[in-house]
N, C-alpha and C positions, 0 to 999 in steps of 0.2 A: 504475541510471540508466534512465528513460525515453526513448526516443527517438521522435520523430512526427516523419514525412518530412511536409512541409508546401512543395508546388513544388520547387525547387531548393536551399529550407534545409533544417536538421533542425533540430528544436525540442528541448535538452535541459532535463529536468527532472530532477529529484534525486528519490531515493524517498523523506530525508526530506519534502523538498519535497511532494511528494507525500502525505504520513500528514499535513501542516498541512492541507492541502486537505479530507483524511478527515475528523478532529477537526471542521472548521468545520461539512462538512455532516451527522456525527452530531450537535451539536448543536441542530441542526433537525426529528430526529427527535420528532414526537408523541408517542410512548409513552416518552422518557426524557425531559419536559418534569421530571416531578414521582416519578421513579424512583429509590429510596433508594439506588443503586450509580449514579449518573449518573457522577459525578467520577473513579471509576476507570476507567469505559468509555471515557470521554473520552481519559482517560491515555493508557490502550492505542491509542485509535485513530490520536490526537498523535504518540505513541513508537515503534509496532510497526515501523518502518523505522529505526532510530537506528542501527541497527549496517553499515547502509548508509552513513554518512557517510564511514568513509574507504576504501574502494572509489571511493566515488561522484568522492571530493578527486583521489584519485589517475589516473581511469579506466582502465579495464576495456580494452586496446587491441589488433585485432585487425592483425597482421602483416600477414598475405594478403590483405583485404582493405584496411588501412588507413585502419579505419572504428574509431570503439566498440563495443561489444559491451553493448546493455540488459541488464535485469535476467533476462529469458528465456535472451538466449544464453551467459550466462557460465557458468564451468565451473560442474559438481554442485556440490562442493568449497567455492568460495565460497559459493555460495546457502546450502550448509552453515552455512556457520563463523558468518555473520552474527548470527545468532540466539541464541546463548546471551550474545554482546555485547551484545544489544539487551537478553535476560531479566534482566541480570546492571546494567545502568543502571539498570533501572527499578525493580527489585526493593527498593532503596534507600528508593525514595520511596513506591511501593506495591504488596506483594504482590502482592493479588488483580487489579491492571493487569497485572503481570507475569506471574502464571498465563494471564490470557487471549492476551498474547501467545505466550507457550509454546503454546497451544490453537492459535491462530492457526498457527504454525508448521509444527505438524503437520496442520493444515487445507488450507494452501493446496498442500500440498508432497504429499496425500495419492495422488494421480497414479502418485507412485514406490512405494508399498507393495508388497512383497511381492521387491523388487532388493534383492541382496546389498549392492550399496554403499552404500545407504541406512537400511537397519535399524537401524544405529547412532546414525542420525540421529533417529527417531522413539522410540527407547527411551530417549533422553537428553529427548527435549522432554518426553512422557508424563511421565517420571522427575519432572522437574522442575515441571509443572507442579502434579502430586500433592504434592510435596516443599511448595511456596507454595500452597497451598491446605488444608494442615493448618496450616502455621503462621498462615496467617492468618484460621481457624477458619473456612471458607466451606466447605461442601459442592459436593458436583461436581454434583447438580443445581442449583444455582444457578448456577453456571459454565455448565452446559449452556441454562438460558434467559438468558442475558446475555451470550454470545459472538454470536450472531447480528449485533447490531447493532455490534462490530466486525468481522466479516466482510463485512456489504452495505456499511458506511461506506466502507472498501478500497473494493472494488469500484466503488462513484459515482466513488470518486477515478479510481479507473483507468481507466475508461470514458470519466472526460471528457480525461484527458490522455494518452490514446491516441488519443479518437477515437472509440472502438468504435462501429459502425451494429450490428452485429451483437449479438441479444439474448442474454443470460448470465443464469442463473438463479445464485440464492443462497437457502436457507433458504424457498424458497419467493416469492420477490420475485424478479422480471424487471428485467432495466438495461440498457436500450441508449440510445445519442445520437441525436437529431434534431436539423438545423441552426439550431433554436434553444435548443437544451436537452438535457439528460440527462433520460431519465423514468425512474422510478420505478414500478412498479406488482406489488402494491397502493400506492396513496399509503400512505408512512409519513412525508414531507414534505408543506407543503400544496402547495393545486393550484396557486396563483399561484408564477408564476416567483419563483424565488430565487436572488439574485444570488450567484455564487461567480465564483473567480477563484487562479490557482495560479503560483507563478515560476517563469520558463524565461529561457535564452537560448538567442538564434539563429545560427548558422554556416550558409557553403554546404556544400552535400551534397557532398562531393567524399573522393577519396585523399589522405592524409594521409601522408608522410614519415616519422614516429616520433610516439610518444606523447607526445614534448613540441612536437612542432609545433600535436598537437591541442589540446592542453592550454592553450597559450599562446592560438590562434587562440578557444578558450571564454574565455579568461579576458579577453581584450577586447572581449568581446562586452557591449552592455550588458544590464542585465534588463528583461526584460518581464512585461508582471502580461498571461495571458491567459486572458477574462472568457469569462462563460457565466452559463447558471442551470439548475438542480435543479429539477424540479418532480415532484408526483406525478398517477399518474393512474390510477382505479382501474378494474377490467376489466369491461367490456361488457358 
C-alpha cells in the first residue's frame, strides 16, 4: 500500500493500483513506440505489483501506532514473499514479463545485499529469472537493455503517488514532482504535459482501534481518480 499524508487525510492507493498507473506512462515512452518486446514490457510494468493485492485487501495494521503500515514499513518477510506470487501469475501469460519482473525484484530490493536474511531472497529471484529466460529463449543482454524501462515506469508511478519533490535517479534518468507535473529528464515522454491519473481513497489521518475498524472506515470511502501529468524535459 501507498500512503500520502495529504492535510488531515491519508490518501491510500494500492500498489497494484499503482503498476496501472506505471503500464499507462510506460506506454508513452518514445523508444518503445515501435519496440519488438513492447508488449511484455508493458506486462511487466502492469503486473510487477500483483502479488500485493492481498496484503494490500487485507492491510498491513500497525498496533502501536494504529495506523497502516506502506509498502516501506512492512515487515522484510512480506516484501519477501510477494514476488514469487507476482513471477508465478505472470509467467502463465508471458515468460519474458515475468523474468523482468523477477529483474525487477531483485533491483528494487538491491539495498539488502549482502544481509543474511535476505540472500535467500535474491538467489530464488536470480534463480528464476535465469530459469524463464531460457525457456523463453531471450538472452540476458536483452533482458539487460529492456529492464530499464520497467524500472523508470515504477518510479514515474511512485513519484507521482507519493509525491516525491525530491529527485531519484534511475538508469540514468532523474524523476522528481513539480506542482504541476512529474518530470522526466532526459525526456523519454514528450515535453507536453501528459495527462495521467491513479485510484485512491481517502480517510482521516487518525488512531485507529483495530485493523477492522480501519478496514471498514477505507471501505466506505469513495474512490477518487487523482490527476496530474508526466512530462519530459531534457537537461540544460
Amino acid at each position: 500500500m501507498i500512503l500520502r499524508l495529504q492535510s488531515d487525510s491519508l490518501l491510500f492507493v494500492t500498489q497494484p493500483d499503482h503498476a496501472v498507473l506505471a503500464a499507462d506512462v510506460a506506454r508513452r515512452f518514445t523508444p518503445l513506440a515501435s519496440h519488438p518486446r513492447r508488449e511484455p514490457i508493458l506486462l511487466a510494468a502492469l503486473e510487477h505489483d500483483n502479488g500485493w493485492h492481498e496484503p494490500d485487501a487485507a492491510l498491513v495494521f500497525d498496533e502501536e501506532s494504529g495506523r497502516a503500515l506502506d509498502f516501506i514499513g512492512v515487515a522484510d518477510a512480506l516484501k519477501q514473499s510477494v514476488w514469487p506470487v507476482a513471477i508465478d501469475r505472470v509467467a502463465v501469460r508471458s515468460l519474458y514479463a515475468a523474468a523482468l519482473i523477477a529483474e525487477h525484484a531483485a533491483f528494487v530490493y538491491g539495498g539488502n545485499r549482502g544481509k543474511a536474511s535476505w540472500q535467500g531472497f535474491f538467489e530464488d529471484m536470480e534463480r528464476r529469472r535465469d530459469d524463464l529466460l531460457q525457456r523463453a529463449d531471450v538472452p540476458r543482454e536483452t533482458l539487460a537493455g529492456d529492464y530499464p524501462f520497467v524500472a523508470l515506469a515504477d518510479l514515474i508511478s511512485l513519484s507521482f503517488c507519493n509525491g516525491w519533490t525530491e529527485a531519484r535517479e534511475r538508469f540514468g534518468y532523474r524523476v522528481w514532482t513539480e506542482p504541476d507535473a512529474v518530470i522526466v529528464s532526459p525526456a523519454i515522454v514528450p515535453g507536453a504535459p501528459v495527462e495521467i491519473r491513479v485510484r485512491a481513497r481517502r480517510i482521516p489521518d487518525r488512531r485507529y482501534g483495530s485493523a477492522a475498524e480501519l478496514r471498514r472506515t477505507l471501505d466506505a470511502a469513495p474512490v477518487e481518480w487523482i490527476g496530474g501529468h508526466v512530462r519530459g524535459r531534457d537537461p540544460e
